[in-house]
N, C-alpha and C positions, 0 to 999 in steps of 0.2 A: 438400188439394192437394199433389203428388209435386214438392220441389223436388230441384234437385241441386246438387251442391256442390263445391268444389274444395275440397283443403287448404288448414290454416291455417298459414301460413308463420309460422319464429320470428319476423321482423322484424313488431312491432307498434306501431302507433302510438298514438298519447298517452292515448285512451279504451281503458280493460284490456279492455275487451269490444269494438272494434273489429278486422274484420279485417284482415289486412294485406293490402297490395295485391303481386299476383308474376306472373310469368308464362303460370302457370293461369288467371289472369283477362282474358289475351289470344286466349282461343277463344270469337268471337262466334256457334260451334253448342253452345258446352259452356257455359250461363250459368248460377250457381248464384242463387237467387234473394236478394232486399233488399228487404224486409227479409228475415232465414230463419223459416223453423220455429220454433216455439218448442216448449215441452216440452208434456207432457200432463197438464193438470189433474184431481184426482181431481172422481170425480161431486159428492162431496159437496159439496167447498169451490165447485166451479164454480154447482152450486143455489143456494148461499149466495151469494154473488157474484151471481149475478142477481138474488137476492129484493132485497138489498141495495141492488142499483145503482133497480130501479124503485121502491124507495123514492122514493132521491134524487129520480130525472127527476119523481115528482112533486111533492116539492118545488117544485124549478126549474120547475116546470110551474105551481106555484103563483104564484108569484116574478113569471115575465111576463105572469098576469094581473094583479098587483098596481102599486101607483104605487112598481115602483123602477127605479131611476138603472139603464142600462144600463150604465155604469162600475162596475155591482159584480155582475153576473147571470156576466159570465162567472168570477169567480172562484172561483164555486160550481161553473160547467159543466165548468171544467179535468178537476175530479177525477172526475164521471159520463163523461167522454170518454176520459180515460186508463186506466178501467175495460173502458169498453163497446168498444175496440180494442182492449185486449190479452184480452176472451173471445173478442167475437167474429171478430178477426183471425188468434188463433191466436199471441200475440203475447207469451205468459210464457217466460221464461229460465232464471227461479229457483227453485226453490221457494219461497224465502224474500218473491218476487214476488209470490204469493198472499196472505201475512199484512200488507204493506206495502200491496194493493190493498182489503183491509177494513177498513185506516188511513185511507186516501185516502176510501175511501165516509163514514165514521164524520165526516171531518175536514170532507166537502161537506156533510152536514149540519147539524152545529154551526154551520156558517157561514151556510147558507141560515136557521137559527134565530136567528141573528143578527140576519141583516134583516129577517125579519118580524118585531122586534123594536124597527127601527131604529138599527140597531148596526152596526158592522162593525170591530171591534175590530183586527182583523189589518192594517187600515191604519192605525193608530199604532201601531204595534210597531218596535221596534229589533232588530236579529241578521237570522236568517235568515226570510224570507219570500217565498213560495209567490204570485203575483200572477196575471193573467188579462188580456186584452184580446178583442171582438170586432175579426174582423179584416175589413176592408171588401172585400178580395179575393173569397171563398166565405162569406161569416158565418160561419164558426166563431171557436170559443173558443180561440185559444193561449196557453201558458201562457211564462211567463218570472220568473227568480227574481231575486233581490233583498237585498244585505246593507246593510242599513240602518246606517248610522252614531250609534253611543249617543251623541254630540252632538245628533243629532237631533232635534223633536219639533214635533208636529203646529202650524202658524202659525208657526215659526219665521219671523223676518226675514232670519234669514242664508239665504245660497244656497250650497249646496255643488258641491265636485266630483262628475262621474258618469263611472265609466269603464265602458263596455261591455267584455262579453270574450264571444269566441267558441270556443264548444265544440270539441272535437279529433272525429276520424272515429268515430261509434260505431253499426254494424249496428245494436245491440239498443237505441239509446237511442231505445226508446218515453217517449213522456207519460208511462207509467208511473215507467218509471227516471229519467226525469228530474228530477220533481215530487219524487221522493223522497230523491234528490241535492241535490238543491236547498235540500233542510229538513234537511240532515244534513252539508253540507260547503262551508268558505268561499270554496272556490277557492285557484287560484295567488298573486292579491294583493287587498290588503284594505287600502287607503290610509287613513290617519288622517281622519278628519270627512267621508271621499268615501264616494259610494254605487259600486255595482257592480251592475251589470245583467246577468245570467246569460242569453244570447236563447238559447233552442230552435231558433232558425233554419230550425224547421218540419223537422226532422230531420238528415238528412245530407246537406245539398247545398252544403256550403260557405256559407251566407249566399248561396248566388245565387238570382236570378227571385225566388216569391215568401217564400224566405230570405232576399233583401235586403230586400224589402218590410217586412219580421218588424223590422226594427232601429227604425224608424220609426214603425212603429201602438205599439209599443210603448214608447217613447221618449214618442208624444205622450201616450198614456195615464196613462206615471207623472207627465208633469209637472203631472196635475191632482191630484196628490196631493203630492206631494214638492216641495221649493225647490230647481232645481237652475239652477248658473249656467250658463247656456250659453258662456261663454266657457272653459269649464274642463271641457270635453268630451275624453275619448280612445277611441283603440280599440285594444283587445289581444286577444290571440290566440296559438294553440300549436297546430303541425302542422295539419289540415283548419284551425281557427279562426285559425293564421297566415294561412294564404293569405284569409280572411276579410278579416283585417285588412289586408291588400294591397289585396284590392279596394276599401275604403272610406275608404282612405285617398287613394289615384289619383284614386278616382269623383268624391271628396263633399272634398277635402282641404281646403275652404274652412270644414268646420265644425270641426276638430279641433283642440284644442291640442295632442297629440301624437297618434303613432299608433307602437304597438310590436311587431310582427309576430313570431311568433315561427315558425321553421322550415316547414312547410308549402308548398307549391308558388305561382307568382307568373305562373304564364304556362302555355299547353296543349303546346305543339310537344314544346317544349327538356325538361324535366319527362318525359312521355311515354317517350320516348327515352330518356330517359338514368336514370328509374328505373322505369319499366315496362317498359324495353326492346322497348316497342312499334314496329311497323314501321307508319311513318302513311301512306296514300294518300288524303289531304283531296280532296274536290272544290275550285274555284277560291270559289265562293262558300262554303264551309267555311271557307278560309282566309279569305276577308273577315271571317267572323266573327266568325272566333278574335278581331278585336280588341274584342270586348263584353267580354271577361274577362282579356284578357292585359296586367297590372301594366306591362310593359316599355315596350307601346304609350304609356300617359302618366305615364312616368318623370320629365316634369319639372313634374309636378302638383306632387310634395315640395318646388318649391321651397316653397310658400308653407305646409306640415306637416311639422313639426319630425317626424321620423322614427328609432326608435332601432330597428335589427333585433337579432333575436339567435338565434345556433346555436349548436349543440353542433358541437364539430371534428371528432367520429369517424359524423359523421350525414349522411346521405345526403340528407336535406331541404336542408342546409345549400345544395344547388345554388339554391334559392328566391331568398335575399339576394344569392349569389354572380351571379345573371345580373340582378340587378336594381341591384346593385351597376356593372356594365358597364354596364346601359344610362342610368343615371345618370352614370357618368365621361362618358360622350359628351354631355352635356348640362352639364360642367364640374361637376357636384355628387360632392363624397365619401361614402359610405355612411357612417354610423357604426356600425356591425354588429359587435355584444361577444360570440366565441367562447368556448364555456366548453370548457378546455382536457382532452383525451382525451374525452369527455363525448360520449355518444348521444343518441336522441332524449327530452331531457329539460333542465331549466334546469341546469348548474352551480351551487351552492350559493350560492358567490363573486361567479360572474359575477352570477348575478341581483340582487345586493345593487347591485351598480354599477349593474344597469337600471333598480332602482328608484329609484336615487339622482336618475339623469339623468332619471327621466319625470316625477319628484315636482317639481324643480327646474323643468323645461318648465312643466309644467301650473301650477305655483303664479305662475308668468308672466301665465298665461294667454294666448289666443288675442286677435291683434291685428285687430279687426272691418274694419279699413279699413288694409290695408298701402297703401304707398306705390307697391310694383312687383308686377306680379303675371305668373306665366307659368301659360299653361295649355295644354292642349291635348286634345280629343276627337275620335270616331270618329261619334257618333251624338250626337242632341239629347237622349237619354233623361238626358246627361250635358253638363248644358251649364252649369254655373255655377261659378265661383269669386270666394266674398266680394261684391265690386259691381260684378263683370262679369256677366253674362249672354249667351251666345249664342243668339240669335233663329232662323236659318238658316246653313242649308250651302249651296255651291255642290253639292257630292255627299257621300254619307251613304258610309261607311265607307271614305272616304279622309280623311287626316288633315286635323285642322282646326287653327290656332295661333292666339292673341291673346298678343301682350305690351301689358300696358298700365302708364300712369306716370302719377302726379302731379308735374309737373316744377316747377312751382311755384305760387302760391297762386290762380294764374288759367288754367292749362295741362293738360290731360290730353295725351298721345303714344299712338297706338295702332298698332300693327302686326299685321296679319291677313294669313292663308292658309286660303283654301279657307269663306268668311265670306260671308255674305251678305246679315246684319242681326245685331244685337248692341244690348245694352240697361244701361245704367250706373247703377245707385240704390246711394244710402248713405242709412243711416234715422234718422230722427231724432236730433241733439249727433253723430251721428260726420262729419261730412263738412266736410273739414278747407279745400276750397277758400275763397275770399274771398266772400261772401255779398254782398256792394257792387259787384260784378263779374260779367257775363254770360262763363264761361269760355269757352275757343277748345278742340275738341277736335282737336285733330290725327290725321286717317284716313289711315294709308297714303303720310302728306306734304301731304294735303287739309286745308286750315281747316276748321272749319266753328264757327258761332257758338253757344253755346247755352243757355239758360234760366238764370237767375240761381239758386241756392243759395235755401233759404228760410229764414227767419228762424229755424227749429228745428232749424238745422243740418243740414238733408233735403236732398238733390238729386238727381233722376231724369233720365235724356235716353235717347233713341233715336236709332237711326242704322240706315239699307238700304242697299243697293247696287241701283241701277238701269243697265244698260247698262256695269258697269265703271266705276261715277261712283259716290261717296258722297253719299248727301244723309240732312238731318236728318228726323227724323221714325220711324214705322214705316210698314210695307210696307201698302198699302191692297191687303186679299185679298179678291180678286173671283175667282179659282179655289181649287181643292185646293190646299195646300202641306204637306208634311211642317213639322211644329211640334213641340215637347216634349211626350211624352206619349202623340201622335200620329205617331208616326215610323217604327214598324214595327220588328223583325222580326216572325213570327205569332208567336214565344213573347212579344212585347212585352206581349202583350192579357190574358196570365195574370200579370200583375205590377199586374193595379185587377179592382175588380171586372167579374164577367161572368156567365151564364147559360149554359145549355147549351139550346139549343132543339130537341126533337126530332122527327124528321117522323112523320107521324099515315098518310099515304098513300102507294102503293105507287110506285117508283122504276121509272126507263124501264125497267130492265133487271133481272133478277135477282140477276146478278152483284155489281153496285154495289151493291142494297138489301144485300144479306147482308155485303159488305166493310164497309159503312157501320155497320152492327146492330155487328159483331167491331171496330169501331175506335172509334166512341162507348162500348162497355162498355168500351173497354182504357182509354179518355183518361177515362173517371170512378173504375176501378179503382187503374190508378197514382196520380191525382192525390191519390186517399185516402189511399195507400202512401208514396208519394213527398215528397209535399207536404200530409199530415195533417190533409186537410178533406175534407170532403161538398162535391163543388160543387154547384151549385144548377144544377137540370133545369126544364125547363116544353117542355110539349109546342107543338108551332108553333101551334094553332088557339087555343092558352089564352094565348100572350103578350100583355101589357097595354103601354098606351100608356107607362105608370108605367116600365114593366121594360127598355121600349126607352129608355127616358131617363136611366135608370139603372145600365145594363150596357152592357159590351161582350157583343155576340150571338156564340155559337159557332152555329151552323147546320150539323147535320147532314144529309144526304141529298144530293137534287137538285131542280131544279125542279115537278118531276112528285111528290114525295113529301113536298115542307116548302111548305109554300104562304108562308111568311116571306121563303124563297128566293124563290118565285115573285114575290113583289109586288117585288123590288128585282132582276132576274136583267136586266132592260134596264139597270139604271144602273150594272152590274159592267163590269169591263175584259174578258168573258170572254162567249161565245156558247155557248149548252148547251141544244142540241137534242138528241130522242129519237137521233138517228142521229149529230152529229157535235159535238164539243166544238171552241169555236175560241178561241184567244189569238193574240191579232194578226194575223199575217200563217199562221200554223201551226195545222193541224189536226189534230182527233184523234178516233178513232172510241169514239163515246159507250161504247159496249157492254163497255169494257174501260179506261177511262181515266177518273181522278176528280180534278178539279182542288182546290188545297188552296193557299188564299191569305186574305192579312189588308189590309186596305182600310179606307178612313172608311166608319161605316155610313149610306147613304143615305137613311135615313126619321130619323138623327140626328150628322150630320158629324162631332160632338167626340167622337163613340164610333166603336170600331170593330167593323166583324164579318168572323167568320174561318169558313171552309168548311171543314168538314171534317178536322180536326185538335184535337189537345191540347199540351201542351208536345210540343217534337220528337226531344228526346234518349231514349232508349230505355232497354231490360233493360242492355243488355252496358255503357252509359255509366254507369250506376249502378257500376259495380264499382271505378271511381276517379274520384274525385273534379273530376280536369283534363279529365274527358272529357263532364262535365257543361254541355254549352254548347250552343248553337243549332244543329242541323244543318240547319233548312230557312228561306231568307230567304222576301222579302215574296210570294211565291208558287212553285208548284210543280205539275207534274202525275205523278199515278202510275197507272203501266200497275199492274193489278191482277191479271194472268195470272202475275206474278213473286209468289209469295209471300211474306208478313209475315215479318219478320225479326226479331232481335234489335237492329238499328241504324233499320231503316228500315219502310214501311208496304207496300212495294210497289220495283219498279224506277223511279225517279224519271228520268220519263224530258225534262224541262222543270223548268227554274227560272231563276231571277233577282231583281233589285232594282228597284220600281217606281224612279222619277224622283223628285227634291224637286216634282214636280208630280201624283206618284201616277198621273202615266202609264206606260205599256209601252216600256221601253227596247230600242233595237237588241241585236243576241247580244253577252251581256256577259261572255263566255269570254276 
């Protein structure tokens, strides 16, 4: 395939093989591609390289007809996947990529011989190691590495620190390069008795969508193997893996003992502008969504995540801290943000000895499971928790939401909400400090309300709705739709758990649409391989099973007339789609050139969702930086298909908006 390219500007950031981001990359007709080209393998090695790799897959082919743990199949899979994508992707850099990919084949074997062996050796190992997870998203196998602490050893009693650290921007870091990174170099920092979690973040997307997801399958993965305290969690990060660590520090601040960000971007607008020199023209629902990823939006999440930033003075990232910095002062909180003086994009030698002082210091603290005050604040439920609060509902989804809450004394909680509309209080077992002889008062808003005594194992749970503007005890009895955790939409929400792709088997009302539809299911299973470094999983509409609908969120390609999946739930949609005319709400549209593309509870299984007609919604040209990776199309949309596929979009979108916290159709929300 013919890509094209811009130049590589000198400003590079933190991966040596990443390119930089400049103004060439502001022409959404001139996109060069991401990943690029890679070089040309001679015949010979590329032969060798395949004989080698179906070796392996039969091994591994071995493997899942045999009685083993699927906690070890994919650590064998890593290295046949990070093979069979850099041949048949197109996907070598190096030469030297070649002789490190007949390491990796040689390395899946030994290991698959292992466990036909009942072995697996590489799980008690100490230094560097090479790990695996299946991920419940598409089933694939992602890899993430690992420096194991030489205090370490298998059944230890002790529980150690884990600090995650997130990767810098790198075009070429395939599973190749990384796998092989990963068994060759310690990283930035390497804390005395703590582990360090190397995430792949499923390539270059910042740790977002299913690179957020990536923190977590593989977090839960290592803890079946390793002793890690969860109170002595952090997250760090450098340039792309700063901004990382922004977001999962805001998002998730309630798991962290610290979180150290290092330069990287913190927000889409300001960023943008001022080092892409971008000229933004957002639509209104663009901007609503900027607040899924924009640090600044829950600035005062940090109160309750001890927070150390750090830039280099002569660095242009350095804007990251500085505006998160401001929007912290307006929330009465100081940044602690250590410049390392004249210093580019990279640690100062100095400075970082002081970061490490101050994160060693935090974390040997550790994280306080049940603070006393807590501020939080969200835009959507996908982000609804800190420590033993829980947000239940919104009155509306991406306007801002706040809880303060307090333990004011040993029989009193205080709570103060905006934009709240049920909310959920558990502390878990020995942590929950109210009086256990005492039914506490929780104060809603200035509202009493009474509620359940503490339990003898120091447990306490309670719930709380709003009905009519009145607090009362209890949770919400759901006798319709309500947007819930999980379920809350935007369409890219549905590619952050698993899903299927179902594809129509019959012919479409119209020509036009079948052929749009054939070029936009091959681009949204293309990129997603590219992008986000799986195979999703396909099944044709006549083949889906009862199993797959209970199991997935359904993407549904076609129309009624061409996915019969469509057809059986096309009355219980918010949308009318007949041969001649598409209707949303009050608005119509003529079938023959319009294709609606929305995400909904799915009707033959409410706690899933299914999405029409879409993949994730950020395109070619948003790949080229990093800030512009975010959601461009909310919970529906309609596109005239007379306008041609772009680099940003599928079509002239010519309808969209946000269902209702009741997942109905809201008046024009321009």
């Amino acid at each position: 395939m013919k890509k094209q390219f811009s130049i590589v500007l000198s400003f590079l950031l933190v991966c040596p093989f990443g390119y930089a981001d400049g103004e060439r990359d502001n022409q959404a007709a001139n996109v060069r591609s991401i990943p690029p080209d890679g070089i040309q393998v001679p015949k010979s090695d590329r032969t060798m390289l395949f004989n080698e790799l179906k070796k392996l897959e039969k091994e591994i082919s071995d493997l899942r007809q045999g009685a083993v743990s699927d906690l070890l199949i994919p650590d064998v899979e890593i290295f046949s996947k990070a093979v069979r994508y850099a041949l048949e992707y197109d996907e070598f850099y190096k030469p030297k990529e070649i002789q490190s990919a007949a390491k990796l084949l040689e390395q899946g074997r030994n290991r698959a011989a292992s466990i036909k062996e009942g072995k697996a050796p590489w799980t008690q190992r100490t230094g560097l190691v090479v790990r695996g997870y299946r991920s419940r998203i598409d089933g694939s196998a992602q890899p993430y590495g690992l420096v194991v602490p030489d205090t370490w050893y298998p059944d230890s009693p002790y529980q150690h620190r884990l600090d995650f650290w997130f990767h810098g921007r790198g075009e070429k870091l395939t599973e190749l390069s990384f796998i092989d990174q990963r068994q060759s170099n310690h990283g930035q920092f390497t804390p005395k008795d703590g582990f360090v979690l190397h995430l792949y973040g499923r390539y270059c997307n910042a740790n977002k969508f299913a690179g957020e997801i990536d923190l977590f399958e593989a977090w839960e993965h290592a803890k079946q193997f390793y002793s890690i305290d969860e109170n002595r969690v952090s997250v760090r990060g450098f340039s792309m893996g700063g901004a990382a660590c922004w977001q999962f520090a805001v998002h998730y601040p309630g798991l962290w003992a610290a979180a150290a960000p290092g330069a990287g971007f913190s927000e889409t607008p300001d960023f943008l502008r001022t080092f892409q020199n971008e000229t933004l023209n957002p639509t209104w629902y663009e901007k609503k969504l900027w607040h899924w990823y924009d640090c600044t939006d829950y600035a005062i999440n940090l109160f309750n995540c001890p927070t150390v930033a750090y830039s280099g003075g002569a660095d242009r990232q350095k804007q990251a801290a500085d505006i998160m910095a401001k929007a912290l002062s307006k929330e009465g909180i100081h940044l602690t943000h250590l410049i390392g003086p004249d210093t580019g994009h990279k640690y100062h030698p100095q400075t970082k000895q002081q970061l490490i002082q101050r994160i060693d210091s935090i974390v040997d603290k550790g994280r306080n499971p049940v603070p006393t005050k807590i501020k939080f604040t969200t835009w959507t439920l996908r982000y609804n928790r800190m420590q033993w609060l829980t947000i239940d509902g919104l009155d509306e989804h991406w306007t801002r939401a706040r809880m303060d809450a307090e333990i004011t004394d040993a029989s009193t909680v205080r709570l103060k909400t905006t934009n709240v509309s049920g909310f959920s209080l558990k502390m878990n077992p020995g942590c929950c400090p109210l009086d256990n002889t005492l039914a506490p008062i929780v104060i809603v808003d200035g509202t009493p309300l009474k509620a359940v005594k503490p339990k003898s194992d120091r447990s306490w749970s309670a719930s709380f709705h709003k009905v009519d503007g009145e607090w009362k005890t209890g949770k919400r009895d759901e006798v319709t739709l309500r947007k819930h955790q999980g379920l809350q939409g935007p369409i890219d929400d549905a590619f952050m758990d698993s899903f299927i792709m179902v594809m129509p088997t019959g012919k479409a009302f119209h020509e036009p649409i079948e052929n749009w539809t054939q070029l936009e299911s091959e681009h949204a299973l293309q990129h997603w391989r590219s992008q986000f470094r799986g195979d999703a999983r396909t099944v044709k509409d006549v083949d889906l099973t009862p199993e797959q609908i209970a199991a997935h969120h359904l993407i549904l390609w076609g129309d009624p007339k061409s996915n019969s999946v469509l057809k059986s739930m096309i009355s219980m949609l918010p949308i009318q789609w007949r041969e001649a005319q598409l209707g949303l709400g009050e608005k119509k549209f003529d079938s023959k050139h319009h294709v609606p593309i929305l995400i909904y509870p799915n009707p033959l299984n409410p706690e899933k969702y299914v999405v029409l007609n879409s993949g994730f919604t950020f395109r070619e040209y948003d790949y080229l930086n990093n800030a512009r990776q975010v959601a461009k199309l909310p919970d529906f949309a309609v596109v005239d298909i007379h306008e041609p596929v772009t680099s940003q979009l599928p079509g002239k979108i010519v309808e969209a908006g946000f269902f209702n916290e009741e997942w109905q159709l809201k008046p024009s929300q321009e």
